[in-house]
mmCIF file as Biopython writes it, N, C-alpha, C and O atoms, coordinates in Angstrom:
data_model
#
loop_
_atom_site.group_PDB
_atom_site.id
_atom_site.type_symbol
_atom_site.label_atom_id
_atom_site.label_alt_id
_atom_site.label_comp_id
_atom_site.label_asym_id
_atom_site.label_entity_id
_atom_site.label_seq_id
_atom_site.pdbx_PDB_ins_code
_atom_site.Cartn_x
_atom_site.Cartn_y
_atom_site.Cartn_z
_atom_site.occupancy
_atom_site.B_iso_or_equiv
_atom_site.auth_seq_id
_atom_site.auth_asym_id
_atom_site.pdbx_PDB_model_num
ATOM 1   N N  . UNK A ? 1  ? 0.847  -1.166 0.000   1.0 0.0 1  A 1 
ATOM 2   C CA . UNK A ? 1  ? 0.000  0.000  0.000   1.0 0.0 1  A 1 
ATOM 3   C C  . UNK A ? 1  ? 0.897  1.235  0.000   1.0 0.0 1  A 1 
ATOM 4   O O  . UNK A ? 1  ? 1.942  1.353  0.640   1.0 0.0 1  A 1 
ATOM 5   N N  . UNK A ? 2  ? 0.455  1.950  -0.641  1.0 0.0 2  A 1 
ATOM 6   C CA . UNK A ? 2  ? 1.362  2.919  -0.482  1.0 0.0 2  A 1 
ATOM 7   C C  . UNK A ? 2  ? 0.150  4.928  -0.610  1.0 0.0 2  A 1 
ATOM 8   O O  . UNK A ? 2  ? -1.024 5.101  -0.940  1.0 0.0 2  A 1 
ATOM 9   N N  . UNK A ? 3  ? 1.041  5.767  -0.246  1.0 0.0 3  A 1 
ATOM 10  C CA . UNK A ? 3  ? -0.179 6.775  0.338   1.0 0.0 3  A 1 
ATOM 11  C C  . UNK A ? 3  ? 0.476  7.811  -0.368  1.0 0.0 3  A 1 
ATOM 12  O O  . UNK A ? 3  ? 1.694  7.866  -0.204  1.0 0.0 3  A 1 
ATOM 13  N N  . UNK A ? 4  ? -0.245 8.955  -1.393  1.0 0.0 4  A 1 
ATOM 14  C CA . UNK A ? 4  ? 0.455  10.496 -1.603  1.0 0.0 4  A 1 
ATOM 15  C C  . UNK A ? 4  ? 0.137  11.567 -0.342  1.0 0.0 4  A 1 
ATOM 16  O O  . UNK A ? 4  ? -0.971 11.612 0.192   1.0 0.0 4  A 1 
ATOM 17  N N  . UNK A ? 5  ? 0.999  12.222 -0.038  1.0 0.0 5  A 1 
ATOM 18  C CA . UNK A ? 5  ? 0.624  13.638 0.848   1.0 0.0 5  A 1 
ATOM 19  C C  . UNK A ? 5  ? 0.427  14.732 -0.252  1.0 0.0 5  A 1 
ATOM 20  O O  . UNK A ? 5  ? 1.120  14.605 -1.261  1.0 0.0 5  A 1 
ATOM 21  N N  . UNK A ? 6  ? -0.201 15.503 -0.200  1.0 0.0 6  A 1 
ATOM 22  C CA . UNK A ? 6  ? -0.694 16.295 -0.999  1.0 0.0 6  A 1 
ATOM 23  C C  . UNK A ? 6  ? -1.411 17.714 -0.155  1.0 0.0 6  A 1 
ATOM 24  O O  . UNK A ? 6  ? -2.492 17.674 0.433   1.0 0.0 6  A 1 
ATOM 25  N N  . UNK A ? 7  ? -0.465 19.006 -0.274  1.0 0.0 7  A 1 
ATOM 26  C CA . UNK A ? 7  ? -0.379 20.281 0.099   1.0 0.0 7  A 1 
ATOM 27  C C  . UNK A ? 7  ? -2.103 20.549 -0.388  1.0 0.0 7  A 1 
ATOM 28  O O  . UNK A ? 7  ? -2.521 20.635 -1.543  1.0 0.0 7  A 1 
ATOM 29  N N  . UNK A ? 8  ? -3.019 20.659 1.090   1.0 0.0 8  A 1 
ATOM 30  C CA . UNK A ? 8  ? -4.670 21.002 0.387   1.0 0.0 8  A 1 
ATOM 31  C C  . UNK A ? 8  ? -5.027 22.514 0.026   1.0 0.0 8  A 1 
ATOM 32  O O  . UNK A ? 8  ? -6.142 22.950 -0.257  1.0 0.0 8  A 1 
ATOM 33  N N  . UNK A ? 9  ? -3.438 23.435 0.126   1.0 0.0 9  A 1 
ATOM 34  C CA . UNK A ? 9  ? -3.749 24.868 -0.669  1.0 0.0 9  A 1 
ATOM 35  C C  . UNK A ? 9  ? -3.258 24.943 -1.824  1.0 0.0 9  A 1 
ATOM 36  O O  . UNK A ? 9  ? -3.447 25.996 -2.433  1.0 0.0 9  A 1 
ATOM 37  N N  . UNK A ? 10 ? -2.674 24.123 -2.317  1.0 0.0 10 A 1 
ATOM 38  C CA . UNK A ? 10 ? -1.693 24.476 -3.721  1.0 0.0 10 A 1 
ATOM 39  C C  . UNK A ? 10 ? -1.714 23.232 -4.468  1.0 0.0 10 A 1 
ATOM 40  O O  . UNK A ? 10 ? -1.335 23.232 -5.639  1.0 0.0 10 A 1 
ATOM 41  N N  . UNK A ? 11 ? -2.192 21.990 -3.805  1.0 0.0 11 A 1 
ATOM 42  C CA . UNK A ? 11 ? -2.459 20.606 -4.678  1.0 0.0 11 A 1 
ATOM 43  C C  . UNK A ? 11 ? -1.320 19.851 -4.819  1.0 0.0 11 A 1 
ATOM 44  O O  . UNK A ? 11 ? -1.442 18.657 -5.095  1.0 0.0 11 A 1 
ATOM 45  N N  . UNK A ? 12 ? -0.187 20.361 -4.672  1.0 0.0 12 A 1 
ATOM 46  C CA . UNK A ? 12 ? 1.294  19.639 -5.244  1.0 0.0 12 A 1 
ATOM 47  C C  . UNK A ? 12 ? 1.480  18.701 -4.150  1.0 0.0 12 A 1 
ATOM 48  O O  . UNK A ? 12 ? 1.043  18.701 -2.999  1.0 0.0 12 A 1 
ATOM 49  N N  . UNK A ? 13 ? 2.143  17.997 -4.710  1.0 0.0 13 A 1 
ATOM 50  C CA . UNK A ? 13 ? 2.261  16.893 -4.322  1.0 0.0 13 A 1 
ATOM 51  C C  . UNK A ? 13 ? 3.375  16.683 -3.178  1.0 0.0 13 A 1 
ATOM 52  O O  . UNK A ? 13 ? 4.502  16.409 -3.591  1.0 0.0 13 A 1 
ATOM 53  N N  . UNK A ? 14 ? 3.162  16.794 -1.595  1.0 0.0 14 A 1 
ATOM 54  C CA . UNK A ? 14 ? 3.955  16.833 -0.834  1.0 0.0 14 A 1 
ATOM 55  C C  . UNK A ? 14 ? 5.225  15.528 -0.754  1.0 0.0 14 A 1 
ATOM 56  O O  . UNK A ? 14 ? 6.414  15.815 -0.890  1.0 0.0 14 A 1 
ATOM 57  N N  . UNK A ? 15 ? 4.831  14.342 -0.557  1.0 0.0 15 A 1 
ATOM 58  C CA . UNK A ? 15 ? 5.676  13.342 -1.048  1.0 0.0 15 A 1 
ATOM 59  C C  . UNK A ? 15 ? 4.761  11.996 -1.108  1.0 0.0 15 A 1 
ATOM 60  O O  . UNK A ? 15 ? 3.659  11.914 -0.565  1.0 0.0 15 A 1 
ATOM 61  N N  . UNK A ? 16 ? 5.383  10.956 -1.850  1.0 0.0 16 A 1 
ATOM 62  C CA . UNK A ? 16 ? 4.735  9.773  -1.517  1.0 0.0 16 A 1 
ATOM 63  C C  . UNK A ? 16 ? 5.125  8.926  -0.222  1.0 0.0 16 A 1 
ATOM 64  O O  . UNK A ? 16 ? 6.039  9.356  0.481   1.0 0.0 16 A 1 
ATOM 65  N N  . UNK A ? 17 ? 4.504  7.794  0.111   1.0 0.0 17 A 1 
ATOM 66  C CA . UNK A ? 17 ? 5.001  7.484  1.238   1.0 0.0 17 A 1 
ATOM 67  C C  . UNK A ? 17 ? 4.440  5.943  1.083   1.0 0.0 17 A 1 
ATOM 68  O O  . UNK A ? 17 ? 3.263  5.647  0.877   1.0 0.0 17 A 1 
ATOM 69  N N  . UNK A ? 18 ? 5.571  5.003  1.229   1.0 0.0 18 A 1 
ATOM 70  C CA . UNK A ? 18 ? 5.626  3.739  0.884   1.0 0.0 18 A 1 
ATOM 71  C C  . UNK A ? 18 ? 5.025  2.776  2.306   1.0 0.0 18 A 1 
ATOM 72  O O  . UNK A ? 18 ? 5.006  1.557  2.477   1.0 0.0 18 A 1 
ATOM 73  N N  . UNK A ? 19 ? 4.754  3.453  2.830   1.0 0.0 19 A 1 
ATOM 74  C CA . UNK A ? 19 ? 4.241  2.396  4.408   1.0 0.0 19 A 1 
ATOM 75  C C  . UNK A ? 19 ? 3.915  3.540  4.965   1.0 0.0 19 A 1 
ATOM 76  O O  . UNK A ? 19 ? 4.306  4.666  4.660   1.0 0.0 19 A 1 
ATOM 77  N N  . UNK A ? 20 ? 2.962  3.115  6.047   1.0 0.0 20 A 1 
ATOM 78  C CA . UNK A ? 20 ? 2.244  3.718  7.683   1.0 0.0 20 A 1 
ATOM 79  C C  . UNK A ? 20 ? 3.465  4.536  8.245   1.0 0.0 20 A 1 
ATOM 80  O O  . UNK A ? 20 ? 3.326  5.683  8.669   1.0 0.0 20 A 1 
ATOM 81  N N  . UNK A ? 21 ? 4.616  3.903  8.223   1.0 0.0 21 A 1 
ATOM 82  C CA . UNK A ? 21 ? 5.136  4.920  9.272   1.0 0.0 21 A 1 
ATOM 83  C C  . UNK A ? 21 ? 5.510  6.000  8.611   1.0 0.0 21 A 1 
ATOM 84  O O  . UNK A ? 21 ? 5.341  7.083  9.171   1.0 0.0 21 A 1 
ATOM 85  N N  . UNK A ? 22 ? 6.016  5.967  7.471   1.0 0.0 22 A 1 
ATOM 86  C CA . UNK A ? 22 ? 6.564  7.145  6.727   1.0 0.0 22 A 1 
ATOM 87  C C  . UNK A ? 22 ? 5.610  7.977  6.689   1.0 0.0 22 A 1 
ATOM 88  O O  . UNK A ? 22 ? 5.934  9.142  6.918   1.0 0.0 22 A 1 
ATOM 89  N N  . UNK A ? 23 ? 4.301  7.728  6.429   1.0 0.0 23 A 1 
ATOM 90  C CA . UNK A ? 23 ? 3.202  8.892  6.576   1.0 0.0 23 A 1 
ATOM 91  C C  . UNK A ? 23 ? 2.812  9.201  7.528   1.0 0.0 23 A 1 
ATOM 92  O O  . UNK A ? 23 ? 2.158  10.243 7.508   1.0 0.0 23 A 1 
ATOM 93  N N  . UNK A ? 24 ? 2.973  8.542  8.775   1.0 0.0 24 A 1 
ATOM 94  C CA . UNK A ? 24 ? 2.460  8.768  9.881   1.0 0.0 24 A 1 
ATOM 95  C C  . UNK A ? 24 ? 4.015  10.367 10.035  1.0 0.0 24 A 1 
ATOM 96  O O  . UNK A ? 24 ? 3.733  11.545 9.815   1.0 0.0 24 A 1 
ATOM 97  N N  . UNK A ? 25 ? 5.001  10.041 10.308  1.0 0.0 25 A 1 
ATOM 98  C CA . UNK A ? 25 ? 6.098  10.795 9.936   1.0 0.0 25 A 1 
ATOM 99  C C  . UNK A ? 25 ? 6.035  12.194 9.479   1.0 0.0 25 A 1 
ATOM 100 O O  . UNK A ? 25 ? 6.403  13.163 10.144  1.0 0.0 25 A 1 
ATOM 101 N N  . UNK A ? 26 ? 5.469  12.228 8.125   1.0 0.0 26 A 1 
ATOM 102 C CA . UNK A ? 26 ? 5.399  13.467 7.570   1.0 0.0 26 A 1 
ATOM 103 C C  . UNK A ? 26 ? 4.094  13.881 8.118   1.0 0.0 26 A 1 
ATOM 104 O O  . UNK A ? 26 ? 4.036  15.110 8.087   1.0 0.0 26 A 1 
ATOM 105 N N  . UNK A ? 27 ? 3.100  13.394 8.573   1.0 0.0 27 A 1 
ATOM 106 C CA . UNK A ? 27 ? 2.038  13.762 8.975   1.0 0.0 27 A 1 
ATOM 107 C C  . UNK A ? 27 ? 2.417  14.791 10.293  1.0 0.0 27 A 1 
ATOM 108 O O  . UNK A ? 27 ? 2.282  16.012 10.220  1.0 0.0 27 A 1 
ATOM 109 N N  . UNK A ? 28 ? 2.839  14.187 11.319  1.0 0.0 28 A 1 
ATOM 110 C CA . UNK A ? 28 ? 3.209  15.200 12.029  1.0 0.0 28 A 1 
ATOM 111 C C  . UNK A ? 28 ? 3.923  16.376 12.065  1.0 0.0 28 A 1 
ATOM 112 O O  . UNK A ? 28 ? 3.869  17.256 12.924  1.0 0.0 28 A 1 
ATOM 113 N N  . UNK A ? 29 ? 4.712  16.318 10.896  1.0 0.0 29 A 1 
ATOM 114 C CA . UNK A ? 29 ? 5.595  17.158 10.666  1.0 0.0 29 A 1 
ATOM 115 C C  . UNK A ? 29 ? 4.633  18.959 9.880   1.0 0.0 29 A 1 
ATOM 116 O O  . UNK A ? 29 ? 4.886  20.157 10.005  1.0 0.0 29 A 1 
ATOM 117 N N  . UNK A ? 30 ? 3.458  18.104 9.070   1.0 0.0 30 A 1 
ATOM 118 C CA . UNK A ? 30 ? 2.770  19.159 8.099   1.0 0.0 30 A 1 
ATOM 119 C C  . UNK A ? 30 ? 1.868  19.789 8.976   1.0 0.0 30 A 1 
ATOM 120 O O  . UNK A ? 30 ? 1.274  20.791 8.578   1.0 0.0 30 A 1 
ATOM 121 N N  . UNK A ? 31 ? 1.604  19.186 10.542  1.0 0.0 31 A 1 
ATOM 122 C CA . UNK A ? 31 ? 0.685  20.143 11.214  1.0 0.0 31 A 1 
ATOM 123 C C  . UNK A ? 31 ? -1.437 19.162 10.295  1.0 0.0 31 A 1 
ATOM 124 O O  . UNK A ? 31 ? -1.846 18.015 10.116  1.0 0.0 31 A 1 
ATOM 125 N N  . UNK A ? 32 ? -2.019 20.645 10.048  1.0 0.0 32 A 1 
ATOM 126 C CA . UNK A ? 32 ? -3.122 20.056 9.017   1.0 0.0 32 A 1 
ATOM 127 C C  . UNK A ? 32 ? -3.387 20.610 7.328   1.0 0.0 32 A 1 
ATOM 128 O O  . UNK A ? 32 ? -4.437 20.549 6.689   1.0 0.0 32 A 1 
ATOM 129 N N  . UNK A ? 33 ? -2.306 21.049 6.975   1.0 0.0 33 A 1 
ATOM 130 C CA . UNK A ? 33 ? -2.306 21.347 5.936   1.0 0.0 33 A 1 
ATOM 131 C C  . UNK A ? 33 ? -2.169 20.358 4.681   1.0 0.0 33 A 1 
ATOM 132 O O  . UNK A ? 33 ? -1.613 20.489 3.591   1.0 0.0 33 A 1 
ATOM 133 N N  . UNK A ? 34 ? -2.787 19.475 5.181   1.0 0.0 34 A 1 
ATOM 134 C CA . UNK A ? 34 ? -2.711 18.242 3.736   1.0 0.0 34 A 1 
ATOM 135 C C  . UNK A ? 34 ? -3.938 16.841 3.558   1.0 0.0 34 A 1 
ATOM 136 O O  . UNK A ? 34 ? -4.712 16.275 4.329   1.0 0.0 34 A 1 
ATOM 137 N N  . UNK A ? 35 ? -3.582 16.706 2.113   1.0 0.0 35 A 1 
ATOM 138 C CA . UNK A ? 35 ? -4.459 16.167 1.849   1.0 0.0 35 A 1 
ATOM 139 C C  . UNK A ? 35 ? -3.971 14.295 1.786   1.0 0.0 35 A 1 
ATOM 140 O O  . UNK A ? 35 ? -3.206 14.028 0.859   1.0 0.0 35 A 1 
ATOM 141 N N  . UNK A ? 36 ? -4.292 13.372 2.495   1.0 0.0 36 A 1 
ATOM 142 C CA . UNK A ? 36 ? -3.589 12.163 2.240   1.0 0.0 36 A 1 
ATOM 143 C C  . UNK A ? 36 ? -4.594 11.555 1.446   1.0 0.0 36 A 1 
ATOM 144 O O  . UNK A ? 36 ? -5.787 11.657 1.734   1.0 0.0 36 A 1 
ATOM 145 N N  . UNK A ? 37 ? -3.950 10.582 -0.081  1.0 0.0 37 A 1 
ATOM 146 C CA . UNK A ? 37 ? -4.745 10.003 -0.970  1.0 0.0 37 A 1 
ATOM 147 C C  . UNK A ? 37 ? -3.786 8.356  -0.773  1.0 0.0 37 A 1 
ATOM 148 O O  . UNK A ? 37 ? -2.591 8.111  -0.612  1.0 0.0 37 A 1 
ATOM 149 N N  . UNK A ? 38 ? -4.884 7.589  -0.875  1.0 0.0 38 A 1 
ATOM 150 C CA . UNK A ? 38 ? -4.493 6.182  -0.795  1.0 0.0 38 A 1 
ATOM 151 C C  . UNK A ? 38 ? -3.918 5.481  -2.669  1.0 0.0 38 A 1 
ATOM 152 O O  . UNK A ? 38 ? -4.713 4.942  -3.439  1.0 0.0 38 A 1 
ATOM 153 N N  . UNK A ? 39 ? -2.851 5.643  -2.889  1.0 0.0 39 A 1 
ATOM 154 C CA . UNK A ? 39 ? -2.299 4.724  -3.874  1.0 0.0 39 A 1 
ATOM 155 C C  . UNK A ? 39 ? -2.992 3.357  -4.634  1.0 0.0 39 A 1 
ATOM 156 O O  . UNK A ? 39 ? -2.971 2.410  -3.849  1.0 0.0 39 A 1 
ATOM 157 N N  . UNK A ? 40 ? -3.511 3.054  -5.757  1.0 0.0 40 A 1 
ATOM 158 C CA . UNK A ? 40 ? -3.832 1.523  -5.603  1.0 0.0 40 A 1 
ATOM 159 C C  . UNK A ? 40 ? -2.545 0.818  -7.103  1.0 0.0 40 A 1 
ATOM 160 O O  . UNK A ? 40 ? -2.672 0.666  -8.318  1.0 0.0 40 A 1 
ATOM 161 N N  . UNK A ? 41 ? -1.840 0.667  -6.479  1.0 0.0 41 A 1 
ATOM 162 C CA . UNK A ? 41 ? -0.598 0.226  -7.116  1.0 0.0 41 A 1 
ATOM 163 C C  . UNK A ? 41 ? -0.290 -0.966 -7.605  1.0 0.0 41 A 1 
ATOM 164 O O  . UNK A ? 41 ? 0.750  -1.354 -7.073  1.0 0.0 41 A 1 
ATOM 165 N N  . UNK A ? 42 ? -0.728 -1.767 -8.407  1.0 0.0 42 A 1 
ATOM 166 C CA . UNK A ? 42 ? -0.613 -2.814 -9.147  1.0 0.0 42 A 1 
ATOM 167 C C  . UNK A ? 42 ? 0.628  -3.282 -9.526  1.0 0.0 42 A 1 
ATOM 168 O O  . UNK A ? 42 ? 0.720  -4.285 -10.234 1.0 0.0 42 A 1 
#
């Protein structure tokens, strides 16, 4: 599974994030300024 972070004032694409912790990670770091979208990666 893998997850995009995504800036919810400007749309760009904050980073991807290959597992839970890495997003959990940047998550704290962005405060609530973002948008997280779930990957479906084949």
């Amino acid at each position: 599974m893998a997850f995009r972070v995504i800036d919810s004032e400007t749309g760009k694409i904050i980073m991807d994030a290959g597992d839970i912790i890495s997003l959990i990670a940047v998550i704290e770091e962005l405060g609530d300024k973002y948008v997280v979208k779930q990957l479906d990666i084949h």
